[in-house]
Every structure is written in C-alpha cells, then in structure tokens.
C-alpha positions in Angstrom: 152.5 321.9 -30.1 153.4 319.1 -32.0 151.1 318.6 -35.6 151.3 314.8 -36.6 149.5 315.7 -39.6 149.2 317.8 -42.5 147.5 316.8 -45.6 146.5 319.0 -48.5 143.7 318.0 -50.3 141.3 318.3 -53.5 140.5 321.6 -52.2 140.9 321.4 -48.5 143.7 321.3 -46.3 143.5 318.7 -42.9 146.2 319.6 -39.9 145.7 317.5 -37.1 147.9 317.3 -33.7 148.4 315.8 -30.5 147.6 318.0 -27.6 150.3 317.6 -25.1 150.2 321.4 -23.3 148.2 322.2 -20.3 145.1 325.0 -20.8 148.3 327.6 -19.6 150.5 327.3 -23.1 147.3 327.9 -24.5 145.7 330.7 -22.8 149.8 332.6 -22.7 150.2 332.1 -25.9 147.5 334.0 -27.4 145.5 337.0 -27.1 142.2 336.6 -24.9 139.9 339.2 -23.5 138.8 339.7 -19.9 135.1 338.5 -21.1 136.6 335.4 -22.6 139.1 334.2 -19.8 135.9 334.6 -17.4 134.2 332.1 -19.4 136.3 329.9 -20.1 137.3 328.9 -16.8 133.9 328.5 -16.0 133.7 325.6 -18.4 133.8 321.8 -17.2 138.0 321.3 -17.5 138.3 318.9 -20.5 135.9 320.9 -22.9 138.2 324.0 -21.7 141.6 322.0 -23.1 139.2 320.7 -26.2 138.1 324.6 -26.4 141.5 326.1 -26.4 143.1 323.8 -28.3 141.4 323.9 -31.3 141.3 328.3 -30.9 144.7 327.8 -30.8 144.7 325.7 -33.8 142.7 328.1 -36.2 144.9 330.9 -34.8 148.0 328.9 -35.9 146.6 328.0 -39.2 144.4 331.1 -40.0 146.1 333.9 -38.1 142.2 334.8 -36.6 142.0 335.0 -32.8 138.4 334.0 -31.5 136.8 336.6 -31.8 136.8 336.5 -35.5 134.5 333.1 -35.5 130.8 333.1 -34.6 128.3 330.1 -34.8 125.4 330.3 -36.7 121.8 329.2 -35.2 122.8 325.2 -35.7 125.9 326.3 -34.2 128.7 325.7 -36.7 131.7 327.4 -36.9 132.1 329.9 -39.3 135.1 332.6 -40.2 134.2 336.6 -40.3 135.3 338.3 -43.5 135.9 335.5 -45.7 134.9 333.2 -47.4 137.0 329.9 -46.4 134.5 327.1 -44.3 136.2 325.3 -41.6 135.3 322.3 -39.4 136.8 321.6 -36.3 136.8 318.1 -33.9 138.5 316.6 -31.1 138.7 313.3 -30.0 141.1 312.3 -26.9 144.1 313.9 -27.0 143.6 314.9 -29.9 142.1 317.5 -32.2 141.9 318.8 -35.8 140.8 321.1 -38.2 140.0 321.1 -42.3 139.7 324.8 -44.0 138.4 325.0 -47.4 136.7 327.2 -49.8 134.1 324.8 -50.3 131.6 323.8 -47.9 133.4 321.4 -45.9 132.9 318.8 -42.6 135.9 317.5 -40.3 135.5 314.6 -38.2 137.6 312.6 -35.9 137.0 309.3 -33.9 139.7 307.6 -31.4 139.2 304.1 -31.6 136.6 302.5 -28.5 135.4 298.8 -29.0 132.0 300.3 -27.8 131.7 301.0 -31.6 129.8 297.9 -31.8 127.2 298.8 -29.2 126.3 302.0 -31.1 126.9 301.0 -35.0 122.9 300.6 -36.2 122.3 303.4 -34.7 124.0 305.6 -37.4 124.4 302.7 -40.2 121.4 301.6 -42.4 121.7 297.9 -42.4 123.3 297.8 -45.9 126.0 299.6 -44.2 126.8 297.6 -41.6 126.3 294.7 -43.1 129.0 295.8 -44.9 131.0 296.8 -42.0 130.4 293.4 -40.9 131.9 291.4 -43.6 135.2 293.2 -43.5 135.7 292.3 -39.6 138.1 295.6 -39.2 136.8 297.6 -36.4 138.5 300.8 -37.6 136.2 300.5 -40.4 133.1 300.8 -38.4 135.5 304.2 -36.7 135.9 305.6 -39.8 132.4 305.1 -41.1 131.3 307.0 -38.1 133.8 309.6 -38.8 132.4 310.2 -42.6 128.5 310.4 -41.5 129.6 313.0 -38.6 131.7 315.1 -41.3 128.7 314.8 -43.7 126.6 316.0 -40.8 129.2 319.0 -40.0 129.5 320.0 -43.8 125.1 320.1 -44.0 125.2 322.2 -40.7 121.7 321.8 -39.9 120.7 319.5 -36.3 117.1 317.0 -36.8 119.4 314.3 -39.0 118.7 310.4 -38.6 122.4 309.4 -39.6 121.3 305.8 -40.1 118.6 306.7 -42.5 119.4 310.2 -44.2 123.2 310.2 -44.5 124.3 307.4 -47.3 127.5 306.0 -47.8 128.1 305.8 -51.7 128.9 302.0 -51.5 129.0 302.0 -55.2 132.6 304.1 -54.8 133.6 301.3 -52.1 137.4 299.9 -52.3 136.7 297.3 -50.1 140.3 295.5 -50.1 141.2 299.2 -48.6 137.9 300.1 -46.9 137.7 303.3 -49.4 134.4 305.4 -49.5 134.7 308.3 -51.9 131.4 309.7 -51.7 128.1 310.0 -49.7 125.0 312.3 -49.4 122.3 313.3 -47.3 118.9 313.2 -48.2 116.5 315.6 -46.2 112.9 316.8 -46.9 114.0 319.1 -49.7 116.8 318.3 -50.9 119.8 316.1 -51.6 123.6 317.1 -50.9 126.4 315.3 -52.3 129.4 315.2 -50.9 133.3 313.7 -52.2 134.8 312.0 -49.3 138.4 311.5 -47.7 139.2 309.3 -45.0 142.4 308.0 -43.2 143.8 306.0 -40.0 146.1 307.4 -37.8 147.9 305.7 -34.9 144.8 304.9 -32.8 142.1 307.2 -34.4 140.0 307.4 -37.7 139.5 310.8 -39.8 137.5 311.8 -42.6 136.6 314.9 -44.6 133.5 315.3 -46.7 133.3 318.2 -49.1 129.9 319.3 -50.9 129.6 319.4 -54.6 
C-alpha cells in the first residue's frame, strides 16, 4: 500500500495514500471476525474498498483492529482506551487519516469542476467572493475541504456550512491561498479551530484542530 504522504504537524500527524489493492489485500491482511466479513460484503462495493481501506489504515498507523473504534450518536469515529481523536476521509482513490491528541477534523476533496455548481451552498458570499477573485479552482477544493474538517472536528450533524462555519479571512495569504484559522458558530457556543491545508497531485486536504 503505497503512502504518498506523511506530514507531522503542530500536534497532529496526516498520512495519506493511494489505494491501489483490491478489497482481498485488505480483508487477508488483517484480522476480521465472522460478524464483520458478513457485513461487509453486504455493503455497496466502493464504500466496502473506502471501508477497508481506511481500517486498514488506522490498523497500520495505530496498531487497533476495528473493533477497537465505535462511533458516537453523530457518528464520528472515535478510539477505545485512549485518548488520541482521529478523523478519517476518502476521496477517489484515495484516502487519509489525521490522529491527534486534540480534537481534530480530516478532510479530503479530489478535484471536480462541479465545484462551481455547489460553492454558495457551503460559502457565505464573503467567501466566495473571495474564491472568486483568485480564479484557482483548487482554492474553492480546498475551501470545501477546511469547512468539512471543521465540521468533522465539531462532530455534531444540523450545521449550515455557508452560514455557521467561518473562514478566518483575516489569517488569508492570498498570493498562496493560506487560511490558518476558522470557527463555527452554533446556538451556544463558538469553536475555534487552527487550520492546515495542502494540494496534492489532483486533490485538496485540510486539517482543522480546536483550540
């Protein structure tokens, strides 16, 4: 299994690969119950390679077979007996996964010029105004990619991404499309998050950590 990257950091760790195996290298190469297998193959066939890839991955990178994960009742992913938050995403062929001991959201987007069609729905106009001007369409990729981590890291579903998650555009490098933080902003409260972002061959990934 080939990892194209592996990137440590401020307090999180990013491994990302291409998935090249068929759902056989995954399911011989670790341990899976009777109950699981069942299951499994009773999934649609891409979310089974999306499913096993990224068990795999956390097995590689954490050592815990599946059945040391659980989801909560918003269903993110969360470790037993310890106290490391992980994220996980796929996109394509390919998937990822961030691990920290801060709260922590992982997303990844493959690049589709559909972006367009879909952009005000989860930018506030500032935002994509923004997006606009700078006339890079793997901006408006990994704009998406930082509201879905922020979204990940809150872990809680009912979220209007165009009007409750912000992009700090105050912390905007715009010669290198650079956004370092964002928050959301629900009924009760307000999370802040510090934000990391890169492009990779044809996809966009970003990390958001709360503070």
């Amino acid at each position: 299994m080939p990892i194209v990257k592996n990137v440590s950091l401020q307090n999180a760790d990013v491994i990302i690969w291409h998935i090249v195996e068929d759902n056989d290298f995954f399911l011989n190469e670790m341990p899976w119950d009777d109950k699981q297998i069942v299951w499994i193959h009773s999934i649609h066939p891409d979310k089974m390679r999306e499913y096993l890839a990224s068990r795999y991955l956390i097995f590689k990178v954490t050592g815990k077979l599946d059945s040391h994960l659980y989801k909560d009742e918003a269903g993110k992913l969360h470790l037993h007996d310890t106290n490391q938050h992980l994220s996980i995403s796929h996109s394509g062929d390919w998937t990822g996964l961030a691990i920290s001991n801060n709260i922590i959201g992982f997303d990844l987007q493959i690049y589709s010029n559909k972006i367009h069609k879909i952009a005000k729905r989860f930018l506030s106009s500032k935002e994509y105004q923004v997006n606009l001007n700078s006339q890079v369409d793997e901006n408006l990729i990994v704009s998406w990619a930082i509201k879905e981590a922020v979204y990940k890291a809150h872990g809680k579903k009912g979220i209007h991404f165009a009007e409750q998650i912000k992009l700090d555009l105050d912390t905007l490098n715009e010669s290198q499309y650079r956004i370092q933080k964002a928050s959301l902003i629900s009924e009760n409260e307000e999370k802040n998050y510090t934000i990391f972002h890169d492009w990779f061959e044809n996809f966009g990934w970003a990390v958001a950590i709360q503070y």
